[in-house]
Structures are given as C-alpha cells and as structure tokens.
N, C-alpha and C positions, 0 to 999 in steps of 0.2 A: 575600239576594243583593244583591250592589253592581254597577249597571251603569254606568258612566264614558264619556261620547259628547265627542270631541272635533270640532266643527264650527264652519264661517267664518258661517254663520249660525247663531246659536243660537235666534232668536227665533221659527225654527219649529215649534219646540218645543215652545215654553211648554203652548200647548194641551193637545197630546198626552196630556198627565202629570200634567194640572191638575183631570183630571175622571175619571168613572165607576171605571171597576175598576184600573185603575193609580192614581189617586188614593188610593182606599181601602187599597189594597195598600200602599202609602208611610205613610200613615197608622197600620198598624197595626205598622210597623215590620219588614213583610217583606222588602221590597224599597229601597232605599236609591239613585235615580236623581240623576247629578248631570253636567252639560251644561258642558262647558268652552268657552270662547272662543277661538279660534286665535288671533284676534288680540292675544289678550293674552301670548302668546309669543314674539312675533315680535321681534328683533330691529332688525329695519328700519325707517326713519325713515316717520311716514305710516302705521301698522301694516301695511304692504306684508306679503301672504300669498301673493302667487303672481306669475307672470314669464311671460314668454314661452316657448315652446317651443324647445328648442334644434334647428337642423336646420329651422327653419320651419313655416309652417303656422297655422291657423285656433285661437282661444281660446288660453285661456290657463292656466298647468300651476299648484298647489300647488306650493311650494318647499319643499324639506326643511329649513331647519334650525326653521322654528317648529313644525313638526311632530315632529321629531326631540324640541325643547324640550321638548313639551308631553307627550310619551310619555314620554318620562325622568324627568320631575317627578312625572306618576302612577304608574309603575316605582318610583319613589323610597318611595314611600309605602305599597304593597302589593305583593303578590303577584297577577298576573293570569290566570287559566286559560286565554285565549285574547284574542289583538287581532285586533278584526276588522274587516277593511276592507269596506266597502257598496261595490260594484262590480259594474256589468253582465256581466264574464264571469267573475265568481266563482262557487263552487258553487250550485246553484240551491237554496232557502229553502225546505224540507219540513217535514213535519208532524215526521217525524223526526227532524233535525236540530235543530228545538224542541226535541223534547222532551232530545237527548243535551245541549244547552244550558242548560235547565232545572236538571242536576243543579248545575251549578258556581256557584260562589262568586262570584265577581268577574269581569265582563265588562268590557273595552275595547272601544267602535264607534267607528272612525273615518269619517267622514262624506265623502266625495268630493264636489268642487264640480266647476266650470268642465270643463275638458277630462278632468280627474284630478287622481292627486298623484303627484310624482316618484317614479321606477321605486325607486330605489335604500331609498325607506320603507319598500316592499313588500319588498325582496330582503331586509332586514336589523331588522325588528320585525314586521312581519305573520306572525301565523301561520294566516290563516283567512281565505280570501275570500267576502263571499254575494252573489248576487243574487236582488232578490224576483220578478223576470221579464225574459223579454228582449223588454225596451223599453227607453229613456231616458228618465230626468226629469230633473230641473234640479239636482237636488243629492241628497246620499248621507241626508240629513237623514228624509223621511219614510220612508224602507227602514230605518233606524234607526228610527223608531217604529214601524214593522210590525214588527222583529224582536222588538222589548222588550218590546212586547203580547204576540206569539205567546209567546214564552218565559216572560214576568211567569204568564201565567194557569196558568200548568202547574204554579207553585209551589204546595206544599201552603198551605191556608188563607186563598189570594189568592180563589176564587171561595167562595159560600156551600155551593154543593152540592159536594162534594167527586169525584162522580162524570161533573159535567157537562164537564168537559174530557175523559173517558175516549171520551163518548159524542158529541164533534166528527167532522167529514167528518175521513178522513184517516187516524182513529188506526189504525184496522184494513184501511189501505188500501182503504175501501169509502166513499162519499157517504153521507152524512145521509140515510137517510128522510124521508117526510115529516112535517109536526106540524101539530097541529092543538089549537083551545082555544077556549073558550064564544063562543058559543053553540053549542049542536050542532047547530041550524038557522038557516044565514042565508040569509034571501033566499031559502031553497028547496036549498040547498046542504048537503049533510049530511055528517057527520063519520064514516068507515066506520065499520059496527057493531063490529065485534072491537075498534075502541077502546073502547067501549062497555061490550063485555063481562065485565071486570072477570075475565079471564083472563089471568095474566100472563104465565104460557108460550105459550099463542097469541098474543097481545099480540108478544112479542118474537120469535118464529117472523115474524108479518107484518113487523114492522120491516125485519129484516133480510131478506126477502124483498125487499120494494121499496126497502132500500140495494142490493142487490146488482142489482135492476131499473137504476135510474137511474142507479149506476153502467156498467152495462152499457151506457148508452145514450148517456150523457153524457161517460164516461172510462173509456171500456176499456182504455185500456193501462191505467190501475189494476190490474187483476184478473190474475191468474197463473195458470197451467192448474190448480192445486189450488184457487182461491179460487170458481172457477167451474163449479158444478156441472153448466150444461150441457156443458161443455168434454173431461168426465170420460166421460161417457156410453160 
C-alpha cells in the first residue's frame, strides 16, 4: 500500500513513521508512506498557502491553487482509491472503515491546517471526508497519523501475529477483554484461574464474556439487540 499526505507542516510527521510498527512495515516494503510539502507547490511569492476568509471572520483559510497543484502532480503519477480530507465534520474514523481502507492500493490524506481548506478542493477532488473525533486540534496532520496506523496494521504481514489485529476492541463491535501476563501473582493480585487452565474453549467463552461485560458497561451503543444476549431473553 502507498499512502501520499499532503500537509503545511510536514515536520509533524517525521516521528510517526520513524519508529515501531509503521517503521517496520516501510521496511519491509509493505507499505510505501510519503509526506508532501504544500509549500512546495505553491505558486505565491513567500510560499504563501493560505489567505484570509472571504466574507470575513477569525483565522485563516488554505488557498486552493497549491493544493489543487499538489493533488494534480500526484494524480499525475497514480491512480488513487480514495483523497481524503482530515476534517472535524467528516465521517467519523471506525474500526470499520480501517479495515474497508486497508483493502486499497493507494491512499491520498490531505491534512487541514488553520480554519480549513477552501470549499471548492472539497467540491471537486475530495472524495472522502474523516474525523478521528469531535473535537479540534491544530492541524489535519496527527488524524493523518491516526488513520495510517489504524489502516497500516490491518495490512497482511505489517504485525508479527497475523491474528492480533482480528482480536482488537472494535472488530466485532465488542471492547477488548481483559489481559493479563507474568507474573500470576503480584503483590497478592492474581491472574483468574480459567487463564490458568489451559482450556481453550473455556478460555475464549471467559473472553468474550467479559468483552461483551465491559462493553456493556463502557459502550453500549456498541452492542445491537442480537449481539446482546441479555437483550434477547
């Protein structure tokens, strides 16, 4: 997979991509990440990337044509499955949405700074809005490294255990169980027996017992009248 981020700061980046499992993942030639500079598109004198608001008003907007630039240039070069703009009232950033992400080829993230980016990038190249919550941060930059994680991992051969992304909060609409690992007594605190037990049908019966507990308790809209078997009764 190729994922192509176009943003006004790039240098928040660097980190992200530089370490642990997305690093390795690049390494091994799975995954292929590569962070463009707006400003280096820009036409305007001062690498000028953004202007005022027309009609007034507080901050300051992205101007479309180094954006227009810089989407064309990597247009130019591939085929994209989807551009997608980091935006607080875009669709909200599921587990799901990872994973129908995951399948594709080549991703565009475009990065929102300041106020945003002019209406008319979105009417006429975006085809895909996210947000990773409704809040505001400072820039589209780290929602772009949340997406490229969530997604990166899902790829076959980016993690070591091939099953441990199956077994994330989310995939089955249910929270994570709890886990638990040596010692089997700390402090007095013990690890329940059925882990114990080296049964691994009771083993995974308790599992999902206390996902479908904690989510019950913690994110019940998760749960749908079949997924809930008190609900059924």
């Amino acid at each position: 997979m190729r994922i192509d981020i176009i943003s006004a700061v790039p240098q928040l980046l660097e980190s992200p991509f530089s370490h642990s499992i997305l690093k390795r993942a690049q390494d091994k030639g799975l995954l292929q990440i590569q962070i463009h500079n707006l400003r280096d598109y820009t036409p305007y004198s001062h690498k000028q990337i953004d202007d005022y608001p027309y009609g007034g008003g507080a901050g300051m907007v992205l101007m479309p044509e180094p954006l227009a630039r810089a989407i064309e240039s990597l247009k130019a070069q591939r085929t994209y499955d989807e551009i997608i703009f980091l935006t607080p009232d875009g669709e909200p950033f599921t587990q799901a949405v990872a994973n129908r992400l995951s399948l594709k080829q080549a991703l565009m993230l475009i990065c929102g700074h300041y106020k945003g980016i002019d209406e008319r990038i979105r009417e006429h190249f975006v085809t895909m809005e996210l947000s990773i919550g409704d809040y505001v941060i400072s820039g589209g930059e780290l929602a772009a490294a949340v997406v490229t994680d969530a997604v990166a991992r899902l790829i076959p051969g980016v993690l070591n255990d091939e099953t441990s992304a199956l077994s994330d909060s989310f995939q089955d609409q249910l929270l994570s169980p709890p886990v638990y690992t040596r010692p089997a007594d700390f402090r007095g605190w013990k690890v329940p027996e059925i882990l114990l037990s080296g049964d691994h049908e009771k083993i995974a019966r308790w599992r999902y017992e206390k996902a479908l507990e904690r989510t019950r308790q913690r994110r019940p809209q998760l749960l749908s009248h079949s997924e809930d078997p008190e609900k059924t009764a």
